[in-house]
N, C-alpha and C positions, 0 to 999 in steps of 0.2 A: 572487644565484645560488641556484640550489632543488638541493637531493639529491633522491635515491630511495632511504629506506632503509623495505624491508618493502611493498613498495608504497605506502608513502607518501610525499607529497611533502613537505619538510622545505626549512625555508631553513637553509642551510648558514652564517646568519653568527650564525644563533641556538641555541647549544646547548640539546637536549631533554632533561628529566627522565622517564626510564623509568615511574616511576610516574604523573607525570601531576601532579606539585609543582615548589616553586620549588629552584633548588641554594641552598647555603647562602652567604652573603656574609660575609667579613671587615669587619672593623673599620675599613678602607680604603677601605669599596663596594668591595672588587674579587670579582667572583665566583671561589667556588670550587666543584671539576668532581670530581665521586666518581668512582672506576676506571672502573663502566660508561659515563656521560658520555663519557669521555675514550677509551674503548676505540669507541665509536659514531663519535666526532670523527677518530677516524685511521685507521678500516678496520681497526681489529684485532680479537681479542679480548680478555676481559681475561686470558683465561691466558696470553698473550704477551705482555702488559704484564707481568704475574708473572714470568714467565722473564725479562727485560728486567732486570727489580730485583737476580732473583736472581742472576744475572750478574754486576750493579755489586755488591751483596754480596762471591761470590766473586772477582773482581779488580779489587778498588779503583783500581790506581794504571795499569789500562789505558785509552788513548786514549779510546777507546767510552764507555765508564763514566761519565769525566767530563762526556761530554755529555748524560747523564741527568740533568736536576734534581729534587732531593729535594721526596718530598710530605711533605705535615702529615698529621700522625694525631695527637689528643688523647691517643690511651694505647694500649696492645700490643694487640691486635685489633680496633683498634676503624677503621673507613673512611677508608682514604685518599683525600685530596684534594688536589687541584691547580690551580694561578690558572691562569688563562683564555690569561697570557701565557704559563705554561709550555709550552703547547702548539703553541707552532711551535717548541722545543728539542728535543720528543719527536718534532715532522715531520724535524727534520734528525737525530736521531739514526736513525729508520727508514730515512731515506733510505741512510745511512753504512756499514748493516749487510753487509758482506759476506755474498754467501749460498753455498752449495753446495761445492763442494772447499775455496774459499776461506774459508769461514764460520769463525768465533769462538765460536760460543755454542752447539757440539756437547755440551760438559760438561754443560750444564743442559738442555740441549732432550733431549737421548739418553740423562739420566739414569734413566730407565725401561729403558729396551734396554738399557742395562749392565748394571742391576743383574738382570733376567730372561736374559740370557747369560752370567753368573758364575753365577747358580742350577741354570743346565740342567749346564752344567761340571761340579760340584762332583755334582751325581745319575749324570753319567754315569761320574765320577771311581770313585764309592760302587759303580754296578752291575758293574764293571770289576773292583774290588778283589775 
């Protein structure tokens, strides 16, 4: 089966490295898929995979959350990564996502709007007084 990502045609059973190298392999042979790989692999971006994370962050013990599985990162900022099988858990949690009235993940996604409509608030509170 072939994609179209960027005008190019891509086999969809072989994940691409952006730069044009190999992904890195565990200790298992199993491949492991850095954010952007993985963000290519499901139609997203990776700031939605972010939001995604930050999400299970903020509510652990919610239905959703648990169906994200945790990546590897060797130390606090350094690239996450993900085996090749985790990515049909990441297909059915997109799938799972309530969206719009119904949606869950208003706190992290609109956390920008919140916080610029409590700023405008609080200026017109001050012009007020």
């Amino acid at each position: 089966m072939y994609i179209n990502i960027r005008n190019k045609s891509l086999r969809s059973d072989l994940i691409y490295d952006l730069n044009g190298g190999c992904s890195m392999i565990t200790k298992q042979n199993e491949k492991l898929l850095r954010v952007e790989e993985v963000a290519i692999s499901l139609g997203v971006s990776v700031k939605t995979i972010n939001n995604w994370y930050w999400f299970k962050r903020e509510n652990p013990d919610h239905k959703l959350a648990k169906l994200l599985p945790d990546f590897i990162q060797d130390g606090e900022r350094q690239t996450r990564k993900w085996r090749r099988s985790d990515i049909w858990k990441l297909v059915e949690f997109k799938s799972k996502i309530p969206t719009g009235r119904n949606g869950v993940m208003g706190s992290v996604t609109q956390r920008y709007y919140h916080k610029k409509a409590k700023k405008k608030e609080n200026v017109n509170e001050s012009e007020g007084s």
